[in-house]
PDB file of N, H, CA, C and O in Angstrom:
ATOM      1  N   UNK A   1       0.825  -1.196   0.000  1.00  0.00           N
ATOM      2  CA  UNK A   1       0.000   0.000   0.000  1.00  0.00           C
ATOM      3  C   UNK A   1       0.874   1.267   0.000  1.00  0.00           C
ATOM      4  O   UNK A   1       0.509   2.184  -0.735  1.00  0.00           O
ATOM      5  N   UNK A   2       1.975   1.423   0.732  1.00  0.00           N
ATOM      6  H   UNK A   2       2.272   0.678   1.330  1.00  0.00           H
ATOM      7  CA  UNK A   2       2.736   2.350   1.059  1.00  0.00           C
ATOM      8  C   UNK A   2       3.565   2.570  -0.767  1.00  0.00           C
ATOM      9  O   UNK A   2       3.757   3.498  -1.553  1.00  0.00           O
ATOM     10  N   UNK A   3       3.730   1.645  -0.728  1.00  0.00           N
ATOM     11  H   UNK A   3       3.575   0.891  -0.089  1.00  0.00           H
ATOM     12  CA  UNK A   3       4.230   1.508  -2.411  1.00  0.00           C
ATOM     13  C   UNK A   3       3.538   2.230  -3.131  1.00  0.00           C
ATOM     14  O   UNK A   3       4.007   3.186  -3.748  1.00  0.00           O
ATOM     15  N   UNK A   4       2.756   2.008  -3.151  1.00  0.00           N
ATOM     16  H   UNK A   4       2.375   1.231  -2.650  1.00  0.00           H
ATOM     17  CA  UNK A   4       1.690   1.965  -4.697  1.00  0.00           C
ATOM     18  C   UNK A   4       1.156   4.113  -4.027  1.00  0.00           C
ATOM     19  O   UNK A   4       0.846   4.971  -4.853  1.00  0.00           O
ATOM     20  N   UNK A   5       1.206   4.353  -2.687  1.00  0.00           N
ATOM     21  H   UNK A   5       1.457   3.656  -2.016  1.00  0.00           H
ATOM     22  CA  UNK A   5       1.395   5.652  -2.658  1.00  0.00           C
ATOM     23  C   UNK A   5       2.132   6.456  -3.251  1.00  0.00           C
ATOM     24  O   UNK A   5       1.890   7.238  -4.171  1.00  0.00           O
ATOM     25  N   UNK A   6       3.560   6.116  -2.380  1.00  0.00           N
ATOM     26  H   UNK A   6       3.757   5.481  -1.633  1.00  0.00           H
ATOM     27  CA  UNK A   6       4.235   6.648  -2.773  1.00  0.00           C
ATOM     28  C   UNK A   6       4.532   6.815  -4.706  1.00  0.00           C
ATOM     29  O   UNK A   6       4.854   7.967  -4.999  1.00  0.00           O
ATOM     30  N   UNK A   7       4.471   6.042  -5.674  1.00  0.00           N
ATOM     31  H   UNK A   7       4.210   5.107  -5.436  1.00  0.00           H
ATOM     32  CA  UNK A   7       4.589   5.837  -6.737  1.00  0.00           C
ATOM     33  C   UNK A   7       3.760   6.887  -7.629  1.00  0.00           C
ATOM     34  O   UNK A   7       3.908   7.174  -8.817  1.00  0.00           O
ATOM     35  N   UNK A   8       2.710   7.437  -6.549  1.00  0.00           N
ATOM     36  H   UNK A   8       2.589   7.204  -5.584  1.00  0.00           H
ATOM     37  CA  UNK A   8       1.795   8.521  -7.473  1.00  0.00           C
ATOM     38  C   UNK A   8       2.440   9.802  -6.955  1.00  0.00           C
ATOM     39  O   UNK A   8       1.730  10.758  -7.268  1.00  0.00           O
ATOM     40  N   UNK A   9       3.530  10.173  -6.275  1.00  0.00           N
ATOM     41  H   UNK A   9       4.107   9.396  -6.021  1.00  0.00           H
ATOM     42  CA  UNK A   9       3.552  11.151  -5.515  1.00  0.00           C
ATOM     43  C   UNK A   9       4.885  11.336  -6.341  1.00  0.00           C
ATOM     44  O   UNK A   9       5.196  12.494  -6.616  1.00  0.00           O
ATOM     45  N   UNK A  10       5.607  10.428  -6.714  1.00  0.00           N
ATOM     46  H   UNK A  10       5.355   9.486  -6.491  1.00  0.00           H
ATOM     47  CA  UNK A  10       7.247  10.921  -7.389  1.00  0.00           C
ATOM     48  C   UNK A  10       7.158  11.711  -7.923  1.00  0.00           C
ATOM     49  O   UNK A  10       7.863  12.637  -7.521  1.00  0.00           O
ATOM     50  N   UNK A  11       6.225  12.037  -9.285  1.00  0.00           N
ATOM     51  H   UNK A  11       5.653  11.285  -9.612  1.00  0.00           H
ATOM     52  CA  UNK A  11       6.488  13.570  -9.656  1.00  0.00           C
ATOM     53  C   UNK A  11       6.099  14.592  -9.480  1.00  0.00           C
ATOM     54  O   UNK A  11       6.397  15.526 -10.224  1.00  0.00           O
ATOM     55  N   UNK A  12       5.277  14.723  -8.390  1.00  0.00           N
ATOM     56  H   UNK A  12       5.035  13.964  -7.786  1.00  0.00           H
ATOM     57  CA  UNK A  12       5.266  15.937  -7.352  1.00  0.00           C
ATOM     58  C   UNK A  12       6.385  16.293  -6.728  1.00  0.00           C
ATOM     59  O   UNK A  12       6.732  17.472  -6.665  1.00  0.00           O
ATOM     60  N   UNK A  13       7.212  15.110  -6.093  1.00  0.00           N
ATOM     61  H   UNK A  13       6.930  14.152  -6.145  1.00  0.00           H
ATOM     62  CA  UNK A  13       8.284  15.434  -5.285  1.00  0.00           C
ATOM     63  C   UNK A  13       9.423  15.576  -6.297  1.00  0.00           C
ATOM     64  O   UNK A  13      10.250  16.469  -6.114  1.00  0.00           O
ATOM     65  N   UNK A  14       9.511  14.891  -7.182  1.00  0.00           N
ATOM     66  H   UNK A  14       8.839  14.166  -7.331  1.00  0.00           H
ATOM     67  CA  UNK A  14      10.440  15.723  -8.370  1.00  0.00           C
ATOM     68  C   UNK A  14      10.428  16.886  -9.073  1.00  0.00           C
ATOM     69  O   UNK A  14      11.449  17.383  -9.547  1.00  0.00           O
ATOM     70  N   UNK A  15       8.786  17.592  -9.221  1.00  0.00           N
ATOM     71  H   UNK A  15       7.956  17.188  -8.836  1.00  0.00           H
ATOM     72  CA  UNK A  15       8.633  19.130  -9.566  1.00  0.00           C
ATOM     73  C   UNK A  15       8.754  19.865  -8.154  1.00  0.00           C
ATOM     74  O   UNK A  15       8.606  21.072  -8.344  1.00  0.00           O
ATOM     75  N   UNK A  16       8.952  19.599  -6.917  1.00  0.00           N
ATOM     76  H   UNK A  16       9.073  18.618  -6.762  1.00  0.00           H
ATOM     77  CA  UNK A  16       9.047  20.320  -5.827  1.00  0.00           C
ATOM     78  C   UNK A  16      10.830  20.128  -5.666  1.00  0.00           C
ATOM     79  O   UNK A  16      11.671  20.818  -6.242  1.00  0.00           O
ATOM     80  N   UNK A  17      10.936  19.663  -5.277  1.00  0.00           N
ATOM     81  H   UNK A  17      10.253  19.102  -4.809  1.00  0.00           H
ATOM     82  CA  UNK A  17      12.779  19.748  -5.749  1.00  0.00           C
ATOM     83  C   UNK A  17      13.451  20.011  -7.330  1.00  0.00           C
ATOM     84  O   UNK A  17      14.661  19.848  -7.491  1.00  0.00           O
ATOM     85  N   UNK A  18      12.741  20.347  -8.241  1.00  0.00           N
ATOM     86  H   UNK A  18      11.759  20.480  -8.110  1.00  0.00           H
ATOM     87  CA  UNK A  18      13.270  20.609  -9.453  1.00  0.00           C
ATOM     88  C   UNK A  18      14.424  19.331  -9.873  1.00  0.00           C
ATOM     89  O   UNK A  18      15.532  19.771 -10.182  1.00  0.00           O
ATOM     90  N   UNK A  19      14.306  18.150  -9.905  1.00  0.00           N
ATOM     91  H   UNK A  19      13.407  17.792  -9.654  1.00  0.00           H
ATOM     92  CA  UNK A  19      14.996  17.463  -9.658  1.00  0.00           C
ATOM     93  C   UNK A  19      15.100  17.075 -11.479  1.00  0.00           C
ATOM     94  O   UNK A  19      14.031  17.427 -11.979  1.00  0.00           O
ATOM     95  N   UNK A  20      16.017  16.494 -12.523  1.00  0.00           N
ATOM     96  H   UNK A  20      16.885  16.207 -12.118  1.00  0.00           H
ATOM     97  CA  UNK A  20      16.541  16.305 -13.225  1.00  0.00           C
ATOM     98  C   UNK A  20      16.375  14.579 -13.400  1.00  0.00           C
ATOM     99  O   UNK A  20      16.928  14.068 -12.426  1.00  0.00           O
ATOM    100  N   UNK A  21      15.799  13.521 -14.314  1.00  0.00           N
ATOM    101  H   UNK A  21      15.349  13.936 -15.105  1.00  0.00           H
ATOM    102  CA  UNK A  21      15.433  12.949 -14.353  1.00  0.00           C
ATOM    103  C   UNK A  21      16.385  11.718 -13.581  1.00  0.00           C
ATOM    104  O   UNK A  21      15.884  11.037 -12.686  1.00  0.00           O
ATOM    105  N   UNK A  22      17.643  11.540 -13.979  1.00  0.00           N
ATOM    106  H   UNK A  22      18.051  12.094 -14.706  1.00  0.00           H
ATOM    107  CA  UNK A  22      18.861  11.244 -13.669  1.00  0.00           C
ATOM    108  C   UNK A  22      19.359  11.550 -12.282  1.00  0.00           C
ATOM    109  O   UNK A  22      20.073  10.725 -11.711  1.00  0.00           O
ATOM    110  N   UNK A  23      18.977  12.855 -11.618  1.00  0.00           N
ATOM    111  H   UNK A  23      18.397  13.525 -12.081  1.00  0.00           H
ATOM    112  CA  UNK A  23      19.186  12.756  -9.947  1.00  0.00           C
ATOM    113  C   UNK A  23      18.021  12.386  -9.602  1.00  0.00           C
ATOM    114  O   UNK A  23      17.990  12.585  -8.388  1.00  0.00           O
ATOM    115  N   UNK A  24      16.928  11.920  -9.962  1.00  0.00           N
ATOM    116  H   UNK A  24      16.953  11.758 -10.948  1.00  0.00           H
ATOM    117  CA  UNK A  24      15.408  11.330  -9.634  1.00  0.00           C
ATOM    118  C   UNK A  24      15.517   9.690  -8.885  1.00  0.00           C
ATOM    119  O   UNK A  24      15.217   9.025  -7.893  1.00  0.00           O
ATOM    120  N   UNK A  25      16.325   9.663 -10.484  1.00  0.00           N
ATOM    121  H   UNK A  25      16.568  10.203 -11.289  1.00  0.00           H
ATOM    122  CA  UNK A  25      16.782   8.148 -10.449  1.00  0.00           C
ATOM    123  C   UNK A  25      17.952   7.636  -9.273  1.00  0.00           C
ATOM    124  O   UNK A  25      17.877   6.637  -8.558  1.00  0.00           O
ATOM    125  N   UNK A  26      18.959   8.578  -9.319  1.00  0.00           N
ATOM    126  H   UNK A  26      19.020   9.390  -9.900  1.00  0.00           H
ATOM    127  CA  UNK A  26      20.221   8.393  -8.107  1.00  0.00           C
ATOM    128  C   UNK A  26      19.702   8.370  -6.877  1.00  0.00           C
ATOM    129  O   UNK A  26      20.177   7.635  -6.011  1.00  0.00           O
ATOM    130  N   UNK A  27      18.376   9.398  -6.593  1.00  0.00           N
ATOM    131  H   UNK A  27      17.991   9.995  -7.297  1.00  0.00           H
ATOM    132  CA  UNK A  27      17.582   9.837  -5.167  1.00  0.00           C
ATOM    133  C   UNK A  27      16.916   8.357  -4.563  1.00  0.00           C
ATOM    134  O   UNK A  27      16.692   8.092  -3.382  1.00  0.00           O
ATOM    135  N   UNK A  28      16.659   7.421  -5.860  1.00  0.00           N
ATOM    136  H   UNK A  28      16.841   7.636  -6.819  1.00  0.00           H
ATOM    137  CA  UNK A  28      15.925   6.268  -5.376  1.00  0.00           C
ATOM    138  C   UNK A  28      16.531   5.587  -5.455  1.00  0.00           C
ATOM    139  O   UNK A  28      16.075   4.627  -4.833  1.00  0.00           O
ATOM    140  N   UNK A  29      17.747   5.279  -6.021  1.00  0.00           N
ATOM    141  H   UNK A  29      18.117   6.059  -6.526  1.00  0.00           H
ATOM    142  CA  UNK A  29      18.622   4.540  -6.405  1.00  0.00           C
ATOM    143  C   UNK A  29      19.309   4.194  -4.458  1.00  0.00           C
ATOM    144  O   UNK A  29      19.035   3.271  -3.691  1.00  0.00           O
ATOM    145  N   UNK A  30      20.060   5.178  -4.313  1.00  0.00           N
ATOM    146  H   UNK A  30      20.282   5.928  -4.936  1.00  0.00           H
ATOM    147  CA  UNK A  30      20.592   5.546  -2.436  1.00  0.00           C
ATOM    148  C   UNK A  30      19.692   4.784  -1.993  1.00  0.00           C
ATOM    149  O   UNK A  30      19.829   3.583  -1.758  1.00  0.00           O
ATOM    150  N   UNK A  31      18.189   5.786  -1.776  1.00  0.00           N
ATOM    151  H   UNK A  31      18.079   6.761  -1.967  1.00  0.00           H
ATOM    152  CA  UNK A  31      17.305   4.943  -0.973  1.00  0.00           C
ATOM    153  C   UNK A  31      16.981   3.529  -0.698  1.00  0.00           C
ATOM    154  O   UNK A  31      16.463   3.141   0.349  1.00  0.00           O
ATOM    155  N   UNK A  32      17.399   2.595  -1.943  1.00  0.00           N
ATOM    156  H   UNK A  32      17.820   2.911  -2.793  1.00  0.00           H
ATOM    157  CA  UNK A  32      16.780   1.216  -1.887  1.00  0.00           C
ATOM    158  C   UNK A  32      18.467   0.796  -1.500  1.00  0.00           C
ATOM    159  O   UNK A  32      18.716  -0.150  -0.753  1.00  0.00           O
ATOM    160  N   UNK A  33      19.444   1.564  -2.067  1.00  0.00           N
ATOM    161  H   UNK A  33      19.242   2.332  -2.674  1.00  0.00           H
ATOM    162  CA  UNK A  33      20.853   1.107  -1.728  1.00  0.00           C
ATOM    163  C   UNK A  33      21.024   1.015  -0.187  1.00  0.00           C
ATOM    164  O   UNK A  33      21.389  -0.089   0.218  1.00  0.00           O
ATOM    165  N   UNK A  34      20.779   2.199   0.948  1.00  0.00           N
ATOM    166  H   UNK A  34      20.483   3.096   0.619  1.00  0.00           H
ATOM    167  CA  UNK A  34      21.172   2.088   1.955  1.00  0.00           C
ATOM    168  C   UNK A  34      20.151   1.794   2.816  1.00  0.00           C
ATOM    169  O   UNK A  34      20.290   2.139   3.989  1.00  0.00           O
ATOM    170  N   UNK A  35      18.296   0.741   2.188  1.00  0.00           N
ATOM    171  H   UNK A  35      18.183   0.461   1.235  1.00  0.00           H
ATOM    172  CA  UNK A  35      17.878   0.326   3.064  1.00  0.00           C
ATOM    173  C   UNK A  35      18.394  -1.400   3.054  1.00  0.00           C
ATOM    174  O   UNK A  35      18.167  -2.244   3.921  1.00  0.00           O
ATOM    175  N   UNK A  36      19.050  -1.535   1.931  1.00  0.00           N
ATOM    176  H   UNK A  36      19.234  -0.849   1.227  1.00  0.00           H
ATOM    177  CA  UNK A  36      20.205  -2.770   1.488  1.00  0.00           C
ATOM    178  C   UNK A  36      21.006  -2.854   2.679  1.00  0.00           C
ATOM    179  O   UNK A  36      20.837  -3.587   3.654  1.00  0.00           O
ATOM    180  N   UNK A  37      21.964  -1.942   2.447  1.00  0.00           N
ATOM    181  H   UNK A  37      22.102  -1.347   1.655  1.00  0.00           H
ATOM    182  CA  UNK A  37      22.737  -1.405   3.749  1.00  0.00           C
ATOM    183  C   UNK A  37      22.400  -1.991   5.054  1.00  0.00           C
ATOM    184  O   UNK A  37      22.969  -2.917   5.631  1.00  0.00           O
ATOM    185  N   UNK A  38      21.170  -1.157   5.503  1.00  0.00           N
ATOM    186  H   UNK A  38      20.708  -0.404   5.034  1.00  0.00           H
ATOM    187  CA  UNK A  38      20.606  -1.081   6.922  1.00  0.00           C
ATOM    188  C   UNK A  38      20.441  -2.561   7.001  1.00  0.00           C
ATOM    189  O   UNK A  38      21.003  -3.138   7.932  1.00  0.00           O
ATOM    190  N   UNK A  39      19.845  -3.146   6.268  1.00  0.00           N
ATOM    191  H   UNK A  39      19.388  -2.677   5.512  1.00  0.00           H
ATOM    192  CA  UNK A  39      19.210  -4.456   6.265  1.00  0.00           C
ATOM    193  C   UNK A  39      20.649  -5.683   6.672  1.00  0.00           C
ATOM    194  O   UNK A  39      20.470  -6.657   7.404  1.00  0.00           O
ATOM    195  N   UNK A  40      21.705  -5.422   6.164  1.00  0.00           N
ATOM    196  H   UNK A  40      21.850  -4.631   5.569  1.00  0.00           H
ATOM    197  CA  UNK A  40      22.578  -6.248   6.635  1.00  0.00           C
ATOM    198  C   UNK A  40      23.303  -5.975   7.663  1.00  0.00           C
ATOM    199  O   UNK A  40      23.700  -6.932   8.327  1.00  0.00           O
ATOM    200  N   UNK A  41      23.675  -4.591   8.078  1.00  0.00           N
ATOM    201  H   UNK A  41      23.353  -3.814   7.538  1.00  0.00           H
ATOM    202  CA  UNK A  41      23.962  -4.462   9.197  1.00  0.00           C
ATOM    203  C   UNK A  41      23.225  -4.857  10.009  1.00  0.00           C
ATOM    204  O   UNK A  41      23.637  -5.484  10.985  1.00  0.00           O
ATOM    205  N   UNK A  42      21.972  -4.593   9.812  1.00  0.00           N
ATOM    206  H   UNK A  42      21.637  -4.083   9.019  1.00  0.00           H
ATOM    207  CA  UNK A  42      21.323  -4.792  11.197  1.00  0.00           C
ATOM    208  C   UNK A  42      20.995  -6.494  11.730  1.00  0.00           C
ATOM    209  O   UNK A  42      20.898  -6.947  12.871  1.00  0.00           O
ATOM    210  N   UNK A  43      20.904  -7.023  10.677  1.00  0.00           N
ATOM    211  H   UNK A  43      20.982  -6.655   9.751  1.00  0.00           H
ATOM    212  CA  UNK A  43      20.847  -8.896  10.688  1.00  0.00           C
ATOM    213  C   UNK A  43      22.099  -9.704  11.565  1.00  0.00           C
ATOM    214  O   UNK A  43      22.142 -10.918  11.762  1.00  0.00           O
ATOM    215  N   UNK A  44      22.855  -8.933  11.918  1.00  0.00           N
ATOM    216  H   UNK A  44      22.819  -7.946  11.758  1.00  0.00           H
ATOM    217  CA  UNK A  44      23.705  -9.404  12.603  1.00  0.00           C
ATOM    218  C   UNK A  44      23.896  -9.474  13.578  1.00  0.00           C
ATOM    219  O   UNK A  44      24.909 -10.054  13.968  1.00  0.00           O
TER     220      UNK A  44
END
C-alpha cells in the first residue's frame, strides 16, 4: 500500500525539488541502496 502511494507522488516530489530525471533516479537509487545497507547491518 505504502508503495503503490508513494509511486503517485514521485512527480510531485520531483517538480518540488526541481529534480533532473537522472538525480530522480540516483535519489531512489541511495534509498533502496542504503535500506540494502541497513538491512545487513542490522541482521547481525
Amino acid at each position: 500500500m505504502m508503495y503503490a502511494s508513494w509511486g503517485v507522488h514521485v512527480p510531485t516530489v520531483r517538480d518540488k525539488f526541481a529534480l533532473s530525471p537522472g538525480m530522480l533516479s540516483f535519489a531512489l537509487l541511495a534509498v533502496a541502496g542504503s535500506s540494502i545497507f541497513a538491512m545487513l547491518t542490522t541482521g547481525s
